[in-house]
Rosetta silent file (secondary structure, phi, psi, omega in degrees, C-alpha in Angstrom):
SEQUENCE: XXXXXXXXXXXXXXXXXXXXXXXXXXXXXXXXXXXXXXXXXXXXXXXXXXXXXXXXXXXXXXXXXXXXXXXXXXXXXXXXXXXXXXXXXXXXXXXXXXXXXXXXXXXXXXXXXXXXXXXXXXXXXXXXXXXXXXXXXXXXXXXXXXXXXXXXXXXXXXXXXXXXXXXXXX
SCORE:     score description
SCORE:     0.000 S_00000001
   1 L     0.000  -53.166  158.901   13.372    5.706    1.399 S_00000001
   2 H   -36.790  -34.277  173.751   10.788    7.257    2.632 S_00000001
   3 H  -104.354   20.368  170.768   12.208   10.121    4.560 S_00000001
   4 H   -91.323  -65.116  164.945   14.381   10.977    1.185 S_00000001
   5 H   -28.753  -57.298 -169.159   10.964   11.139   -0.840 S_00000001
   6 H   -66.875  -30.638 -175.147    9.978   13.882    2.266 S_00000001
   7 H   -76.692  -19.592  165.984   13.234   15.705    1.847 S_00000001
   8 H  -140.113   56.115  170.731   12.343   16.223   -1.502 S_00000001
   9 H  -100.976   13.690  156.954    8.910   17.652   -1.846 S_00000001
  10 L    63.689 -144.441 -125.037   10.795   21.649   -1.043 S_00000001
  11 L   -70.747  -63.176  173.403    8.282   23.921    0.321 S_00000001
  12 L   -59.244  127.634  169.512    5.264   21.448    0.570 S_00000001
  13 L   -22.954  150.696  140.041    3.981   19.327    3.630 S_00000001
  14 L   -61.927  -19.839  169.863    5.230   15.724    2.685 S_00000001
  15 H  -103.615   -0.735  158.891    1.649   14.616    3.315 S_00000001
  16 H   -50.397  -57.992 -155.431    0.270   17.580    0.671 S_00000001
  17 H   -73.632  -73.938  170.055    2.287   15.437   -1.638 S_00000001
  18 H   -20.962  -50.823 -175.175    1.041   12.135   -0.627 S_00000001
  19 H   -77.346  -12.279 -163.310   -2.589   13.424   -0.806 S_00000001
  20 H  -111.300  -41.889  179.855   -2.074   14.694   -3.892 S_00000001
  21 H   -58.560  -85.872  145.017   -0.329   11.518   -5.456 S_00000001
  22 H    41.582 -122.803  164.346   -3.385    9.759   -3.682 S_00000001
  23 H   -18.302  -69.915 -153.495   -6.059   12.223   -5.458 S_00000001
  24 H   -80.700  -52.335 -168.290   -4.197   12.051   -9.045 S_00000001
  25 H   -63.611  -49.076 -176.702   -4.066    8.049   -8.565 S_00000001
  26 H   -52.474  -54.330  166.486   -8.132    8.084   -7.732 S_00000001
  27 H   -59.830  -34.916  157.646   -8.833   10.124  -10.579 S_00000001
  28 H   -40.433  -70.274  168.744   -7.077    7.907  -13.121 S_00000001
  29 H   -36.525  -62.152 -133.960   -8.907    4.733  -11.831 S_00000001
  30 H   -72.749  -37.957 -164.348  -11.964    6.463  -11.478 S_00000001
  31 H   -70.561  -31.685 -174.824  -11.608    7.650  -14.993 S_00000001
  32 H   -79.942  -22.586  168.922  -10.295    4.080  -16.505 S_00000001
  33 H   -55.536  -62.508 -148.246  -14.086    2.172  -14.483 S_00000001
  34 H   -61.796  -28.472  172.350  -15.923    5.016  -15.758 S_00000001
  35 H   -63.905  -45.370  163.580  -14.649    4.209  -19.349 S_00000001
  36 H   -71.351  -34.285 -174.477  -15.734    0.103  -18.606 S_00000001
  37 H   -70.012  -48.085 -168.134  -19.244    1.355  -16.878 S_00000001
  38 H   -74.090  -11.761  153.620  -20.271    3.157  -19.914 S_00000001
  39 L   -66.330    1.051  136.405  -19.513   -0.277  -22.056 S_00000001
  40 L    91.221   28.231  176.779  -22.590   -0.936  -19.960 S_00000001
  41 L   -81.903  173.678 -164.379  -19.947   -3.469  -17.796 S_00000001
  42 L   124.673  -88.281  165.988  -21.143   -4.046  -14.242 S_00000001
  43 L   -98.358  172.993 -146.106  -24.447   -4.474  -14.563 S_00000001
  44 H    -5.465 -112.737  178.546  -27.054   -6.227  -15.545 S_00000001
  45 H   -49.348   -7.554 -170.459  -26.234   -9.323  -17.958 S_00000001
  46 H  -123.566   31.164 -162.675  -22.447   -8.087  -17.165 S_00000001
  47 L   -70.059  -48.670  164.321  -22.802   -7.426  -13.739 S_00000001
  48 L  -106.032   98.202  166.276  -19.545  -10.053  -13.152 S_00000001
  49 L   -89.139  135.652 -172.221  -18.127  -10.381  -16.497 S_00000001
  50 L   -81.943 -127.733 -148.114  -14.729  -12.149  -16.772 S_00000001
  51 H  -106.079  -70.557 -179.891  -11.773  -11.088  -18.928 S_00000001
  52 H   -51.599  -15.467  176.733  -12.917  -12.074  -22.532 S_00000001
  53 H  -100.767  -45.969 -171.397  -15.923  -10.215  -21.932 S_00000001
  54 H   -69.183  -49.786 -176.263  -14.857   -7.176  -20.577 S_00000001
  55 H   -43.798  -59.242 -126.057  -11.943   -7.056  -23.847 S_00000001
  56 H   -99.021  -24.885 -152.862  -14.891   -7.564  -26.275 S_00000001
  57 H   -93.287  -46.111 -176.763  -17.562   -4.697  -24.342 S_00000001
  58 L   -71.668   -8.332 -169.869  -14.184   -2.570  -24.875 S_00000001
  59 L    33.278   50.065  167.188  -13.321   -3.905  -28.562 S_00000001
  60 L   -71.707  113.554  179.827   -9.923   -4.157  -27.293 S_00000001
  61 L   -53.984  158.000  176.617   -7.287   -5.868  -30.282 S_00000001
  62 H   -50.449  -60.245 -156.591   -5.812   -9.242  -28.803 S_00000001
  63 H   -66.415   -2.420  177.583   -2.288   -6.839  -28.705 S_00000001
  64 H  -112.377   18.893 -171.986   -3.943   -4.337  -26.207 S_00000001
  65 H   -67.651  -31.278  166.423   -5.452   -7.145  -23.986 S_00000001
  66 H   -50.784  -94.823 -164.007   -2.259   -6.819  -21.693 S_00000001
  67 H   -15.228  -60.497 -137.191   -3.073   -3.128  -21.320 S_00000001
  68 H   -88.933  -26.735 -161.546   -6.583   -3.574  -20.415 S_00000001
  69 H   -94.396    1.307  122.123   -6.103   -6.482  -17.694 S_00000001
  70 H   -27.480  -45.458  162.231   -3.716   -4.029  -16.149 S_00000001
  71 H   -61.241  -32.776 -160.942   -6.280   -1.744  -15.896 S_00000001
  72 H   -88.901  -30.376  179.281   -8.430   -4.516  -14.157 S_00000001
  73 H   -44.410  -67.149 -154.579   -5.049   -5.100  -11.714 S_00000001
  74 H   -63.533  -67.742 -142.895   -4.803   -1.645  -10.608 S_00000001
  75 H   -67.690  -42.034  172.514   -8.906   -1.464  -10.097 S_00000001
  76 H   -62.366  -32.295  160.878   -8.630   -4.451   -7.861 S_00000001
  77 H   -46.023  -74.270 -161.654   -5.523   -3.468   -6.137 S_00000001
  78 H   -53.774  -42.976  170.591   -7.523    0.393   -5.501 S_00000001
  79 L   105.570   22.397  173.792  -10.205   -1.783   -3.797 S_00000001
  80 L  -118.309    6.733  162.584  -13.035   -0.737   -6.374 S_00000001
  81 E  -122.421  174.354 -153.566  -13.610   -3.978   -8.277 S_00000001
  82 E  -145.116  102.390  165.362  -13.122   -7.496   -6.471 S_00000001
  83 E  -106.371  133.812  166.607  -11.859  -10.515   -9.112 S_00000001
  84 E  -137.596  160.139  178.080  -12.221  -13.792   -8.339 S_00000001
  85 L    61.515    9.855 -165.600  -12.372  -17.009  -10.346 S_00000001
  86 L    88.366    1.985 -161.427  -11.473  -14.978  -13.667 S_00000001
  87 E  -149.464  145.149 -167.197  -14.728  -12.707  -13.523 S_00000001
  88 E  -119.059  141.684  157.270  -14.677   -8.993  -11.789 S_00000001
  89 E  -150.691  174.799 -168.049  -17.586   -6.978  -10.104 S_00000001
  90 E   -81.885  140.205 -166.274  -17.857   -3.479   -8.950 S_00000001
  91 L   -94.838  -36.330  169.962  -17.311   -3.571   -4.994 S_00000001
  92 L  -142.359  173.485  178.552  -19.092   -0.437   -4.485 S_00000001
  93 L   -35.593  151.113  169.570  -20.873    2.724   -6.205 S_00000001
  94 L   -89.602  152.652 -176.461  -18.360    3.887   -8.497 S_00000001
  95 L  -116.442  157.028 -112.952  -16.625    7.567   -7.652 S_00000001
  96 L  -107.888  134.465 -177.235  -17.813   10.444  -10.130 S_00000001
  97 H   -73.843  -41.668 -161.693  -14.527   11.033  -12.337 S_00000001
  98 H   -51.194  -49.564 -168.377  -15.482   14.787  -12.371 S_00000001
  99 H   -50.409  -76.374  154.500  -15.484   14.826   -8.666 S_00000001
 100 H   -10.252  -62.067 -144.388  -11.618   13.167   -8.652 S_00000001
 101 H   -85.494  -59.251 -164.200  -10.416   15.371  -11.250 S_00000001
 102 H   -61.215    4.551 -178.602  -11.552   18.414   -8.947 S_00000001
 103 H   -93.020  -15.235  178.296   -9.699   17.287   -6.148 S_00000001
 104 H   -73.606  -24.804 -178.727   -6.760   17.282   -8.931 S_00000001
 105 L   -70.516  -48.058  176.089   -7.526   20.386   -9.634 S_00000001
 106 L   -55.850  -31.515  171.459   -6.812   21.918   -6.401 S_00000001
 107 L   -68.906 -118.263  -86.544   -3.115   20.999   -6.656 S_00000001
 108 H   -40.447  -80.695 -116.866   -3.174   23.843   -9.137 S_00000001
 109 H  -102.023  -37.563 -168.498   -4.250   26.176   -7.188 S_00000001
 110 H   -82.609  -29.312 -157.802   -1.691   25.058   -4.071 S_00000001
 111 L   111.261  -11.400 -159.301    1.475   24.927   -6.539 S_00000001
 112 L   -83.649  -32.917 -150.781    1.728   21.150   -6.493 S_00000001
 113 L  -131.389  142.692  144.710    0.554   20.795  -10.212 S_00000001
 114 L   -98.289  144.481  175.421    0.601   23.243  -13.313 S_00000001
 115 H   -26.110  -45.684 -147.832   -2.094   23.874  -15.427 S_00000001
 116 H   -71.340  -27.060 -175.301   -0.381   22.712  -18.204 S_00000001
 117 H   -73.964  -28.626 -169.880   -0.007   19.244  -16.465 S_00000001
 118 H   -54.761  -75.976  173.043   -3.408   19.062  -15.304 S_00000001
 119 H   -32.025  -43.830  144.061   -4.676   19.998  -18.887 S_00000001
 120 H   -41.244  -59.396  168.428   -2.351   17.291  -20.116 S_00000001
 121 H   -53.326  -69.653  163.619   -3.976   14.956  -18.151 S_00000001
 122 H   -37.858  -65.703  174.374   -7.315   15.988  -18.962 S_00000001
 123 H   -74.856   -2.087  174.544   -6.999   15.669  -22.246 S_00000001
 124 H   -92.498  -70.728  157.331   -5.342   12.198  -22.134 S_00000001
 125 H   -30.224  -44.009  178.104   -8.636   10.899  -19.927 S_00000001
 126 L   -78.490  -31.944 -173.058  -10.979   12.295  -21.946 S_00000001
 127 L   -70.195    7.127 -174.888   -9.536   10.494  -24.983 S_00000001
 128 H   -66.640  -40.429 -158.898   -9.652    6.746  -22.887 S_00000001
 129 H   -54.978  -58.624 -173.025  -13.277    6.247  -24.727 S_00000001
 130 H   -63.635  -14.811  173.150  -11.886    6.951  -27.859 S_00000001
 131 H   -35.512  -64.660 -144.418   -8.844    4.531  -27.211 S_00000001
 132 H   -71.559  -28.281  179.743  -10.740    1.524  -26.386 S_00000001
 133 H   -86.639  -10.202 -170.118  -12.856    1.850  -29.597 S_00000001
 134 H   -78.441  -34.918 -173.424  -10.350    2.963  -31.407 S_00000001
 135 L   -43.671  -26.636 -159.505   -7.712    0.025  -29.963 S_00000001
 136 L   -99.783  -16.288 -175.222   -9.445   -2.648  -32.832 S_00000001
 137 L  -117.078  -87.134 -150.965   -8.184    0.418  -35.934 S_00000001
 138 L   -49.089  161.873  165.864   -5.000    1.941  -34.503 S_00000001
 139 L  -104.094  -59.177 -122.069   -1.855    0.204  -34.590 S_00000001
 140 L  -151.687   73.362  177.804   -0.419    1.710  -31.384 S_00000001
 141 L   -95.541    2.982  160.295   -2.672    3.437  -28.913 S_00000001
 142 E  -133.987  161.188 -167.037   -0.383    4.186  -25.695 S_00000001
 143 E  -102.297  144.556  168.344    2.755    5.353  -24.942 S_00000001
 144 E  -114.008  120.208  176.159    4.898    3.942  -21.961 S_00000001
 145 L   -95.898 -154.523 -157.800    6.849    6.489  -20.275 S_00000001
 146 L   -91.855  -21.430 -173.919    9.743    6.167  -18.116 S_00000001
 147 L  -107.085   23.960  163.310    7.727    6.154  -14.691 S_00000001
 148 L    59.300   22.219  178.462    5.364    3.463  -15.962 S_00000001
 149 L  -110.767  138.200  170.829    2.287    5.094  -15.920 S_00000001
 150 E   -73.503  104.844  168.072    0.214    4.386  -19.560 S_00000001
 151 E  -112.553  126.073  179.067   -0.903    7.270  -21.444 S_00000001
 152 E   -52.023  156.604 -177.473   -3.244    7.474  -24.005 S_00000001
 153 L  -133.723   12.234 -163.400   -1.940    8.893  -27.291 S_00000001
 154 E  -124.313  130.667  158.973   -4.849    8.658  -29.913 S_00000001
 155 L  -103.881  103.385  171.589   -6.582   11.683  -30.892 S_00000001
 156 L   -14.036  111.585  164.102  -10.263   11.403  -32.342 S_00000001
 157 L    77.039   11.679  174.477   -9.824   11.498  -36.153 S_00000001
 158 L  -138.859  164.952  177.847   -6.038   11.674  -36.014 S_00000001
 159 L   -71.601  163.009  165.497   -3.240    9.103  -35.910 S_00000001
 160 E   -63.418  101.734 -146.560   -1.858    7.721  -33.408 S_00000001
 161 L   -89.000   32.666 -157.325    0.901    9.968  -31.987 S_00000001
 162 L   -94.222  160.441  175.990    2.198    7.022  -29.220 S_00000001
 163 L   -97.372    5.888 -163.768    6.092    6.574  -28.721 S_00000001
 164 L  -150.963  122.438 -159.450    6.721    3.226  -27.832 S_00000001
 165 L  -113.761  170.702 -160.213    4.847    0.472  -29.695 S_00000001
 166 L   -91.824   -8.833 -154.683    3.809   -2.566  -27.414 S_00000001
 167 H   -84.210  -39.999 -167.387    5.886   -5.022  -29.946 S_00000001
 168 H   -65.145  -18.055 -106.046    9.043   -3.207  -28.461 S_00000001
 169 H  -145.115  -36.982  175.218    7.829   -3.549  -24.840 S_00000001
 170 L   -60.732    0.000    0.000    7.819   -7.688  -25.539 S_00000001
């Protein structure tokens, strides 16, 4: 499987590609912690907060609670938070979204990425804050596409544009 994925990355290195899925994967996490750090999660009285706590610092509705302890999957999987017992903590410093994103950036510049996707991206990440508060007033705030990555859909002050409601997804 692997040397079919290399046969069809054209032009590009097969580990350009890698490094760049990589990169694009880092910056997502980094962007979905940095959205739980600034609910002040983490640290002090929260330093290991379990699941019901983390939902509530996020004012995540009961129907996006799936969503969120996905997010907590992946960050444990990625090696930056550690769960045990039900309760999560940060394993190390957390890494700087901005920093991520610019390594994301760079595919641009190589061909591996278009603006437009980047920009797409960008604008789905910055809108994670407003998700989570928004998640207790929307009816629907992500979309599942066909390659199973979750993208936000809620625009500050606008409806909820998502395509797939989670009831269908059951």
């Amino acid at each position: 499987m692997q040397r079919y994925a290399d046969s069809q990355v054209g032009s590009f290195d097969p580990q350009q590609v890698r490094d760049y899925q990589a990169d694009l994967s880092g910056a997502a996490l980094s962007s979905m912690l940095d959205v739980m750090l600034k609910a002040n999660l983490f640290s002090g009285a929260w330093a290991e907060p379990d699941a019901p706590t983390i939902l509530q610092a996020l004012q995540a509705q009961p129907r996006h609670h799936w969503l969120v302890r996905r997010w907590l999957a992946a960050l444990c999987d990625a090696g930056l938070l550690h769960g045990e017992q039900s309760r999560y903590r940060l394993l190390d410093s957390a890494p700087n979204p901005a920093l991520a994103w610019g390594r994301v950036e760079q595919a641009v510049a190589s061909g591996l990425c278009s603006q437009t996707l980047l920009d797409y991206q960008l604008n789905h990440v910055g809108q994670l804050q407003n998700c989570c508060a928004a998640m207790s007033t929307r009816s629907t705030c992500c979309s599942l596409k066909a390659s199973k990555t979750w993208h936000c859909s809620c625009m500050a002050g606008m409806p909820c544009r998502a395509t797939t409601t989670t009831a269908s997804l059951r």
